[in-house]
C-alpha positions as CSV (number, residue, x, y, z in Angstrom):
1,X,-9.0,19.5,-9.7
2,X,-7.0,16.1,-8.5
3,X,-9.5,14.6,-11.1
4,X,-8.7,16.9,-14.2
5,X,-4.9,16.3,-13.5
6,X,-4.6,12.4,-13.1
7,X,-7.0,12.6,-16.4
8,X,-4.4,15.1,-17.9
9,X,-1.3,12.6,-16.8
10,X,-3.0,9.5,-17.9
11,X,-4.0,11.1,-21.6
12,X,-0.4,11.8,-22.0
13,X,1.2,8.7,-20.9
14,X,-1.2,7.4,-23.2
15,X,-0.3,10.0,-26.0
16,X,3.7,9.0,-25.4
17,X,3.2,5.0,-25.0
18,X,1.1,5.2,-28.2
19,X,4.3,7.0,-29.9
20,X,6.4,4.6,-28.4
21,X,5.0,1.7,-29.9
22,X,4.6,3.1,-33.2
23,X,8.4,4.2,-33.2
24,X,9.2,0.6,-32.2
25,X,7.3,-1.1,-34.7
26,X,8.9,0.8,-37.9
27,X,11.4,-0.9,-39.9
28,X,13.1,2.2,-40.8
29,X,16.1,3.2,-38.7
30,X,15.9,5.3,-36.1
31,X,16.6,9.1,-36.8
32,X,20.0,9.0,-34.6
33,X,22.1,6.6,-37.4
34,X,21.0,8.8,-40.1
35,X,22.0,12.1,-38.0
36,X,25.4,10.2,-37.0
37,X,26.3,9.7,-40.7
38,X,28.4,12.7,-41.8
39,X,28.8,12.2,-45.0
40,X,24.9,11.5,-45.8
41,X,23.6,11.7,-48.9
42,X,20.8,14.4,-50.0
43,X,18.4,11.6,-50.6
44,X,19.0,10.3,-47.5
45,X,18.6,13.5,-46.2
46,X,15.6,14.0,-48.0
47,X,14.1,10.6,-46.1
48,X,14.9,11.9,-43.0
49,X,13.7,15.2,-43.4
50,X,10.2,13.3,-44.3
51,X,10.2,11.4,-41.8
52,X,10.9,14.3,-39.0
53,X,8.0,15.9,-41.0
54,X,5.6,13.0,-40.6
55,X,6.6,13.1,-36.9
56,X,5.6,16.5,-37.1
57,X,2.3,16.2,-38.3
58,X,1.4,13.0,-36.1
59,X,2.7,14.7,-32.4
60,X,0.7,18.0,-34.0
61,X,-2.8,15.7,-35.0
62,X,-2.3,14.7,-31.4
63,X,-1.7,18.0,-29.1
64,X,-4.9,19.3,-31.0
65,X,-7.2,16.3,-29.6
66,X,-5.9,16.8,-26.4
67,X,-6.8,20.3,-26.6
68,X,-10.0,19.5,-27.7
69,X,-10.8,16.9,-24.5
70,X,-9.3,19.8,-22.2
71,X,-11.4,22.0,-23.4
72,X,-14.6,19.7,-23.1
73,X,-13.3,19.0,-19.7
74,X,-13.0,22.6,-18.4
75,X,-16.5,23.4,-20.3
76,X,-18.0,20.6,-18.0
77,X,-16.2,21.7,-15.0
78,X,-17.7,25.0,-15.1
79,X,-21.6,23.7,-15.0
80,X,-22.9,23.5,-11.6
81,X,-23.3,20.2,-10.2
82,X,-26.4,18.6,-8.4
83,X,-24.8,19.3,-5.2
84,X,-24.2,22.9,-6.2
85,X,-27.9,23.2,-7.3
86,X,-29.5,21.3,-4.3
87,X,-27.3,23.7,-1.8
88,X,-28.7,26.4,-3.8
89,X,-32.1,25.5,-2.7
90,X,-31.5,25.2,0.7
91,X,-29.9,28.6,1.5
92,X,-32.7,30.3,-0.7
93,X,-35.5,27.8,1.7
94,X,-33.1,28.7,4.6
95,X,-33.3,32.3,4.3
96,X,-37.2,32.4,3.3
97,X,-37.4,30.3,7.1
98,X,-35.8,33.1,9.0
99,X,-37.5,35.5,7.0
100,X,-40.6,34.0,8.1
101,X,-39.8,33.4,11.7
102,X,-38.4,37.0,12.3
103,X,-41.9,37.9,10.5
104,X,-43.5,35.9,12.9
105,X,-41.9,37.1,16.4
106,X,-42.7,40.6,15.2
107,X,-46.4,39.9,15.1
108,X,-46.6,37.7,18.3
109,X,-44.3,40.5,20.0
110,X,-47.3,43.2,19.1
């Protein structure tokens, strides 16, 4: 479980450094100038409302990988592991041994 969350953590840090740097390196300005303006223009409005939109869509493109590697990650945390099946063995070998030795003390006893 510690593994699945520092995966989760690092996966969004990524996610938000990634939209960091792209939000940097645009040339347009930033969204709080244009909402500051109060006497905007429609077409400016327009741009901004485009932008927002392309936001949108990028954060949305985004959230539905990471859904996708959760759900791959929870798929493969469900499978048993080699330790899981190799512990398997050994009760089902354990319990066939005192099977066998209770078999065998009833005989000698007789």
């Amino acid at each position: 479980m510690k593994e699945l969350s520092s995966v989760i953590i690092g996966a969004l840090l990524l996610v938000i450094s990634g939209s960091v740097v792209a939000a940097e390196t645009t040339t347009a300005p930033p969204l709080q100038t244009a909402l500051v303006k109060k006497d905007a223009a429609p077409a400016e409005c327009a741009i901004l409302l485009e932008r927002i939109e392309e936001q949108h869509q990028a954060l949305s493109k985004d959230l539905r990988r990471l859904h996708r590697e959760l759900a791959a990650l929870k798929a493969t945390q469900n499978k048993p592991g080699i330790t899981e099946i190799i512990g398997g063995l050994g009760w089902i070998i354990g319990l066939f041994g005192t099977a066998a030795y209770v078999s065998s003390r009833k005989k000698s006893n007789e």
